[in-house]
C-alpha positions as CSV (number, residue, x, y, z in Angstrom):
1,X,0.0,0.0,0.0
2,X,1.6,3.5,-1.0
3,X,-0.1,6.7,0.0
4,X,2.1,9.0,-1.7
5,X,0.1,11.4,-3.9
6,X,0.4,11.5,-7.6
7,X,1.6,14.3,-9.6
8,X,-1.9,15.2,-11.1
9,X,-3.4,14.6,-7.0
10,X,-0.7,17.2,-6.0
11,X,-1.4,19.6,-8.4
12,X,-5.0,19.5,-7.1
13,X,-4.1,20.4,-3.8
14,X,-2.1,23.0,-4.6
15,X,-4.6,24.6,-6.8
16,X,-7.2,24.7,-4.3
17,X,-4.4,26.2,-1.7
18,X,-4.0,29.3,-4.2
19,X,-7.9,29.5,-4.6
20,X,-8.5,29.6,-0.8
21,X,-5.3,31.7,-0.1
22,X,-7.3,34.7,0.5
23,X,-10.5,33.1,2.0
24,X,-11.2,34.8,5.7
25,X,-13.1,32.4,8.1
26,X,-15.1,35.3,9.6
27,X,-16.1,36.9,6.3
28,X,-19.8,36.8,7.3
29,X,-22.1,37.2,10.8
30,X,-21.1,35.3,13.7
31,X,-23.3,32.4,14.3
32,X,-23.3,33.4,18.0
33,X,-24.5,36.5,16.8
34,X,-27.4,35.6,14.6
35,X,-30.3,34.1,15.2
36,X,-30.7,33.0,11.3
37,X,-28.5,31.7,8.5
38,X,-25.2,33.9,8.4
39,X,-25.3,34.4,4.7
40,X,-28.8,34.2,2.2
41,X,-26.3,31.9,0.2
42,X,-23.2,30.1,-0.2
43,X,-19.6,32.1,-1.1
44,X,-20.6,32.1,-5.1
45,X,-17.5,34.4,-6.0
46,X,-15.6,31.6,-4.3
47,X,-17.6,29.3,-6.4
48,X,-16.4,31.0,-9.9
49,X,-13.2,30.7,-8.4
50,X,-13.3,27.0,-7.7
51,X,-15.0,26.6,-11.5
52,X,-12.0,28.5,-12.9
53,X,-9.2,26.5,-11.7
54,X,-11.0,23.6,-13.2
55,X,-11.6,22.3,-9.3
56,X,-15.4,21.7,-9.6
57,X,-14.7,19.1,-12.3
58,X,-12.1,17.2,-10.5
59,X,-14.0,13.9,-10.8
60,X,-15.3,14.4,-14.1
61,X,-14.2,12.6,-16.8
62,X,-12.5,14.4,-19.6
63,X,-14.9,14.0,-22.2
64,X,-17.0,16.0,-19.9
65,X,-14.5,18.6,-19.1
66,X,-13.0,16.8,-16.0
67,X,-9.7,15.9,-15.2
68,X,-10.8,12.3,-14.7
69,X,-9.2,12.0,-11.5
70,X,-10.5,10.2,-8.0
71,X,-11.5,10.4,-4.3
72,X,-8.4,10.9,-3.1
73,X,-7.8,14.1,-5.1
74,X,-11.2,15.4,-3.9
75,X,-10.1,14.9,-0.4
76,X,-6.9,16.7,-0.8
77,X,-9.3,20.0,-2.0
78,X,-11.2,19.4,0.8
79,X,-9.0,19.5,3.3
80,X,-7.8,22.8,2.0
81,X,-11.3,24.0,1.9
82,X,-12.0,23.3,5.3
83,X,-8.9,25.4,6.4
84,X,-11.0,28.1,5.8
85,X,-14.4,26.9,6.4
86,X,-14.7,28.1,2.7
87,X,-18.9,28.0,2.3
88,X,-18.8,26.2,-0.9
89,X,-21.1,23.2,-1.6
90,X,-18.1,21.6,-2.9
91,X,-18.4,18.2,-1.4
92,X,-22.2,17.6,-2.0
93,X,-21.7,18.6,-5.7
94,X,-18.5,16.7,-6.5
95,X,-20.1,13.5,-4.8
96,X,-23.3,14.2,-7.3
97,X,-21.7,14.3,-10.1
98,X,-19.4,11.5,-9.0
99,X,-22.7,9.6,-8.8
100,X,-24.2,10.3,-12.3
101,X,-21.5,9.8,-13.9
102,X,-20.7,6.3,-12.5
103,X,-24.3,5.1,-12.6
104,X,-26.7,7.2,-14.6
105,X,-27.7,7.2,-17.5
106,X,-26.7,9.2,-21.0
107,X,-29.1,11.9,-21.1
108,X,-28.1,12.6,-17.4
109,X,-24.4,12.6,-17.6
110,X,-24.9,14.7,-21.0
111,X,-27.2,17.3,-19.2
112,X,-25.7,18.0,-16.0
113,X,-22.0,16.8,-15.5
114,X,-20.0,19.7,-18.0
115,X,-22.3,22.8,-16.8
116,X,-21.8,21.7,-12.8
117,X,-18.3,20.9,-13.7
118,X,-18.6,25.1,-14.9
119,X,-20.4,26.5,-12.1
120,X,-23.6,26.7,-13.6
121,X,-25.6,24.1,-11.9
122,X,-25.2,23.2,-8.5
123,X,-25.7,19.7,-7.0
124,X,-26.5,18.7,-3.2
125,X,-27.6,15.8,-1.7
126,X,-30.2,14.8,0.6
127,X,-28.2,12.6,3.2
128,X,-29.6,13.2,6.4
129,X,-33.0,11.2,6.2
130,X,-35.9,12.2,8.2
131,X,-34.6,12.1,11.8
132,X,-30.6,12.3,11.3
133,X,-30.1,8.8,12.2
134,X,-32.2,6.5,10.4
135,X,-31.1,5.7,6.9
136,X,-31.4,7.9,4.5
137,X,-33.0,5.6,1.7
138,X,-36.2,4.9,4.2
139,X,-36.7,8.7,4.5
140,X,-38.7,8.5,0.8
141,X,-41.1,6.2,-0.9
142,X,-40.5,5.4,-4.9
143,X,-42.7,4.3,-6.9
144,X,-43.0,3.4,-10.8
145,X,-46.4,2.9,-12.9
146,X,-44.5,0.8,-15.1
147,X,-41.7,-0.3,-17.2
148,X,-39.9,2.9,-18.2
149,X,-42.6,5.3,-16.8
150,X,-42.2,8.1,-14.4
151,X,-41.3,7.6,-10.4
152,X,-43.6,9.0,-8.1
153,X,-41.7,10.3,-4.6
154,X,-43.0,11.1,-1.4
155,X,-41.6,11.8,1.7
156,X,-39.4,14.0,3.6
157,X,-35.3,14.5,4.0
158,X,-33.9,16.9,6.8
159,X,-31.1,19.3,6.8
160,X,-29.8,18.9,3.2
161,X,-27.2,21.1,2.9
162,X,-27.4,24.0,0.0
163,X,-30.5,23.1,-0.4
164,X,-32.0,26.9,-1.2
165,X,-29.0,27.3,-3.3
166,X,-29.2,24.3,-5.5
167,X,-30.4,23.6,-9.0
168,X,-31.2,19.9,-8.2
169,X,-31.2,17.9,-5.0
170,X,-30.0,13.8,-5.1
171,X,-32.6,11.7,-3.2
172,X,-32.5,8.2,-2.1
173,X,-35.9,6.4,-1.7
174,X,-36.4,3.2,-1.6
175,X,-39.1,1.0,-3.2
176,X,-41.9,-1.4,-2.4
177,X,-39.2,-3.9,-2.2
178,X,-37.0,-2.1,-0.5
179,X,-34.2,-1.5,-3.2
180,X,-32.6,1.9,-3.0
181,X,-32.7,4.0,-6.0
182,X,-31.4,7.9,-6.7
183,X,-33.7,10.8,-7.9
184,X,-32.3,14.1,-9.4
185,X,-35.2,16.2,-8.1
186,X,-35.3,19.4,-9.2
187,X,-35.5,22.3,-6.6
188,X,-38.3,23.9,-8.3
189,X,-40.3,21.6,-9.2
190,X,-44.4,20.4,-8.8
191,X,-44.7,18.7,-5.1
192,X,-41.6,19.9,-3.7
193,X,-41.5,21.9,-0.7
194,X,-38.7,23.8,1.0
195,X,-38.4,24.7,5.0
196,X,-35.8,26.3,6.6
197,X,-33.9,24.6,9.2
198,X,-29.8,26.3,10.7
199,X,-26.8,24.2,11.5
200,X,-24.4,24.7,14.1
201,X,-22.3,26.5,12.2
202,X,-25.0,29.5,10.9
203,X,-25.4,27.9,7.5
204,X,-29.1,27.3,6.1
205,X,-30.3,24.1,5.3
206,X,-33.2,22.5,4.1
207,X,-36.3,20.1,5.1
208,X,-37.1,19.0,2.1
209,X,-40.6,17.8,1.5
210,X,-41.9,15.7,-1.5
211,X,-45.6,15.4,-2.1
212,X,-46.2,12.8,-5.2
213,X,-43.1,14.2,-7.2
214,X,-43.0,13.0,-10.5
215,X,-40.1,12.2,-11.8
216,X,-38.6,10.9,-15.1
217,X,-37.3,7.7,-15.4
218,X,-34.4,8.9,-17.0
219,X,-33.4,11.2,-13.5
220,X,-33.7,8.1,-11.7
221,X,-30.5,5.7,-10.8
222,X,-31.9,2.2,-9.9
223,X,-28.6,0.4,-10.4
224,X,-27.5,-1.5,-7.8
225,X,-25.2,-0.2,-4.9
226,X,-25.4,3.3,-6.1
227,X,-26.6,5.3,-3.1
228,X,-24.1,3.0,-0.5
229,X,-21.0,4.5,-3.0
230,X,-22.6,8.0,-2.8
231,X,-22.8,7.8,0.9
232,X,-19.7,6.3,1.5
233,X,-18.0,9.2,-0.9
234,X,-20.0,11.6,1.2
235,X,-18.6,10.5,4.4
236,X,-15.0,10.3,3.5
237,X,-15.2,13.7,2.2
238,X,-16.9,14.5,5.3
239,X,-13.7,13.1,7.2
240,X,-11.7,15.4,4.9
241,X,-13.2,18.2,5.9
242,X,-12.4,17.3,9.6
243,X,-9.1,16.6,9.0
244,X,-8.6,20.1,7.6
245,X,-10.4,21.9,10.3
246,X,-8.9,20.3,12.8
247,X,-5.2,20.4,11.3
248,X,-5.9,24.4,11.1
249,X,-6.7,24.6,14.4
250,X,-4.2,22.9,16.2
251,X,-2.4,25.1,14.3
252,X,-4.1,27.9,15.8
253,X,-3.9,26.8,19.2
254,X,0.4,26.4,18.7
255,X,0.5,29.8,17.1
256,X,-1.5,31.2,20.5
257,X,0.2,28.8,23.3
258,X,3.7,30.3,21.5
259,X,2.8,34.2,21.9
260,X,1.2,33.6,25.7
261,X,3.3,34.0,28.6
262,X,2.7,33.4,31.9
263,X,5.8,33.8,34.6
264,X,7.7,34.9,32.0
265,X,7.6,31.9,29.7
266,X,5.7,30.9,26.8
267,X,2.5,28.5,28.1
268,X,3.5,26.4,25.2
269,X,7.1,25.0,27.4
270,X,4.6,24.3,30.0
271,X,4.2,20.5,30.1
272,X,0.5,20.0,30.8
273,X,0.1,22.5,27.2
274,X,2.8,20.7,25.5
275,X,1.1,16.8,26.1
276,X,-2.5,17.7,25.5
277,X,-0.8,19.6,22.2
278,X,1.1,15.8,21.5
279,X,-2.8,14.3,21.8
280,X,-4.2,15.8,19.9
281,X,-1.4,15.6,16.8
282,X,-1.8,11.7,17.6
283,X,-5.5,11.9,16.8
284,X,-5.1,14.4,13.5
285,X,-2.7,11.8,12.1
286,X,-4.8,9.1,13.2
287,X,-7.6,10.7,11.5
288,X,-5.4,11.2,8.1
289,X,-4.4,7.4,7.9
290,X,-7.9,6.4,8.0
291,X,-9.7,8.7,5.9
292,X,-6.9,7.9,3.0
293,X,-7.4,4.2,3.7
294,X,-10.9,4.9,2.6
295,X,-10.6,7.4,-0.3
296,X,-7.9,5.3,-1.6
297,X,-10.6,2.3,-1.2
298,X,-13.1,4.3,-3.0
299,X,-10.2,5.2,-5.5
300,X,-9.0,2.0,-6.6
301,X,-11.8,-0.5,-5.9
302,X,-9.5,-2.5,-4.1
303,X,-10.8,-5.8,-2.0
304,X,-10.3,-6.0,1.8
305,X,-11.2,-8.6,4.8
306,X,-14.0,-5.7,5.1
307,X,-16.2,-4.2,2.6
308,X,-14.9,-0.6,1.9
309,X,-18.3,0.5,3.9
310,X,-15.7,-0.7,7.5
311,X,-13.0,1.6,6.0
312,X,-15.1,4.5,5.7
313,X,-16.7,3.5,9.2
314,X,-13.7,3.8,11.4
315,X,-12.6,6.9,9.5
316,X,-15.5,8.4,10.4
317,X,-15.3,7.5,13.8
318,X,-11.8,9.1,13.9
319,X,-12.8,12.1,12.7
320,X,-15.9,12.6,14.7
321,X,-13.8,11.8,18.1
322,X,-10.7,13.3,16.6
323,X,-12.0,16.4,15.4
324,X,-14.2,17.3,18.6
325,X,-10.6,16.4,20.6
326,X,-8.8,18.9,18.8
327,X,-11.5,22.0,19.1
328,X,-12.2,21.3,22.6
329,X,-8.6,21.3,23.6
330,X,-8.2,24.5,21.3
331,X,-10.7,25.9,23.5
332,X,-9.2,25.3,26.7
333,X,-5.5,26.7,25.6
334,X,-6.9,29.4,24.3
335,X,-9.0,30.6,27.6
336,X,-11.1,33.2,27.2
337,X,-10.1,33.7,23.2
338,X,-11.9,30.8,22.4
339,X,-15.2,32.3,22.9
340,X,-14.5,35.9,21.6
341,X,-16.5,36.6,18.5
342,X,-13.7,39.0,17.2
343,X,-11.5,35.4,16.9
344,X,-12.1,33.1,14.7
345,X,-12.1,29.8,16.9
346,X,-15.3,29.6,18.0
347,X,-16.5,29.7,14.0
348,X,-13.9,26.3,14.3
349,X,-15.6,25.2,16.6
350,X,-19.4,25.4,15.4
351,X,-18.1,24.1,12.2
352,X,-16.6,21.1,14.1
353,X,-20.0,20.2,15.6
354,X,-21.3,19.9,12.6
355,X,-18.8,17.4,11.1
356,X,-19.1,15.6,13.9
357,X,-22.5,14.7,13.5
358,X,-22.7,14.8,9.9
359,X,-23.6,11.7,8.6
360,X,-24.0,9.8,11.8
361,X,-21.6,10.4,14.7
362,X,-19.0,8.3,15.8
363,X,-22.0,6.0,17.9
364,X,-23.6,5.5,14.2
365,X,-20.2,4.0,12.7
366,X,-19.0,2.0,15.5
367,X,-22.9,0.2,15.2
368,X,-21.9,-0.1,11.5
369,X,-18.7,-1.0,11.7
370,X,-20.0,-4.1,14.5
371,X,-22.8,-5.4,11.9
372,X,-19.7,-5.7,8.9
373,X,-17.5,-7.3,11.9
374,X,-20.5,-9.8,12.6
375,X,-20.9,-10.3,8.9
376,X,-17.5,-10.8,7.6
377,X,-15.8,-12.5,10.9
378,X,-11.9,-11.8,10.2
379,X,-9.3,-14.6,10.5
């Protein structure tokens, strides 16, 4: 196993560094300060950005204007992104089109993969289900009238992310027989219904309601094992994300324990600062070893004593733990700068919540990971 980045993975990453180079953290409200979303919509000069350097069509293939390259890549720009807590719908879009262009259909791939690769649809994903915890899939009913006909949906998915900003929402539903399928659903469209839900870091989600939603059968991906690779995809990106917030503030909290004196000396020599430091650089490289065991899983198809489902499992575990380690630590070496709104760590912080529990919290994947372990006894 070699986890050393290609040339073409590199050059990803350090694209996205120059595009987020001069992102600020605290470019909009506080969410401490405002008792709605912090923005009406997501960073979209950021966006043009991202679409210029040819970073929104990362996973694309090149006959659709893509570089053609994998998960791993994506995670690297993630990881960058989350640096800055740039508000970009980056993941949810680049998982979409991941997901149409590995399992739908012509007309699909032909419609939407070059103009989201440009910037000029966006893609989200309706992950969350109807509670949070229960699978996603169960959240919404499908239906089809027959062979090649239209798929009526109903149901409802809570706190998709972008949703008031996107052009069209992936939904899993599952059938009469239980078999998960993908719909595009357009967000303006006959039946749908948006409401307005806040996460933990200020940004606006959506509760998205479908009344009897017809659908083509063309926007619908009934191919087997689909919607486990998007969510799977989801949640190592997810991981990504953690992994870069976290690494950034550590960071922080080094720069901040190296300026702060107390009797004369920096609190950073101090050895109770310097071993809760050492932990929490133990649990950021933890957290990077997993989440590339399961991007490069994703990557290369490769077969383990686990489906790649366990890989993705205990990196998300990892970076749930990990990355609300890191913050809360942060928040104790930084005292009472950890909570002032003119500093940006409690926007860390908030942001870190959210990652946590995106996509199931650590409890979620350690159930997860025990079914696979039950199912595929090792040795």
């Amino acid at each position: 196993m070699d986890f050393t980045f290609s040339e073409e993975q590199q050059a990803a990453a350090e694209a996205a560094r120059g595009v987020f180079a001069d992102v600020a953290p605290d470019a909009v409200p506080s969410p401490a300060l405002t008792t709605g979303a912090v923005a009406d919509e997501f960073d979209r000069a950021l966006w043009a950005r991202l679409a210029d350097a040819d970073l929104l069509s990362l996973l694309a293939a090149p006959e659709y204007g893509g570089a053609g390259l994998d998960a791993v890549a994506l995670c690297l720009v993630l990881r960058e992104s989350a640096k800055v807590l740039a508000r970009v719908p980056l993941l949810e879009n680049s998982a979409a089109m991941a997901a149409v262009q590995a399992y739908g259909g012509p007309e699909s791939r032909g419609e939407l993969l070059e103009r989201a690769g440009r910037g000029e649809v966006v893609l989200t994903v309706a992950a969350s289900g109807r509670t949070g915890h229960d699978p996603a899939e169960l959240a919404v009913t499908a239906r089809q009238e027959g062979e090649d006909a239209d798929w009526i949906l109903d149901g409802v998915q809570t706190a998709v992310p972008w949703a008031h900003d996107a052009d069209f929402v992936v939904v899993p539903a599952h059938t009469a027989t239980g078999q998960p399928v993908l719909a595009l659903v357009p967000r303006v469209h006959d039946g749908v219904a948006l409401g307005e839900q806040f996460s933990t870091s200020g940004e606006r989600l959506g509760e998205l309601r479908l009344d009897s939603v017809r659908i083509a059968a063309r926007d619908v991906i009934d191919v087997e094992g689909a919607w486990e690779w998007l969510r799977d995809l989801l949640t190592t990106g997810t991981c990504a994300l953690a992994l870069g917030l976290g690494e950034r503030v550590l960071r922080m909290s080094s720069e901040y324990t190296s300026e702060r004196e107390q009797f004369g000396f920096p609190i950073a020599t101090f050895q109770a600062v310097a071993v809760q430091a050492a932990d929490r650089y133990i649990d950021l490289r933890a957290m990077e070893v997993t989440l590339w065991q399961a991007a490069w899983r994703i990557a290369s198809g490769a077969r383990g004593a686990l489906p790649v489902a366990g890989d993705v499992a205990v990196a998300k575990i990892w970076a749930s733990e990990g990355v609300r380690r890191v913050v809360q630590t942060a928040q104790h070496l930084h005292g009472g700068f950890g909570a002032d709104v003119d500093y940006p760590l409690h926007r860390y912080h908030a942001w870190a919540k959210h990652l946590e529990l995106a996509l199931g919290p650590a409890a979620a994947h350690e159930e997860a990971l025990g079914d696979l372990l039950a199912a595929h006894p090792l040795g």
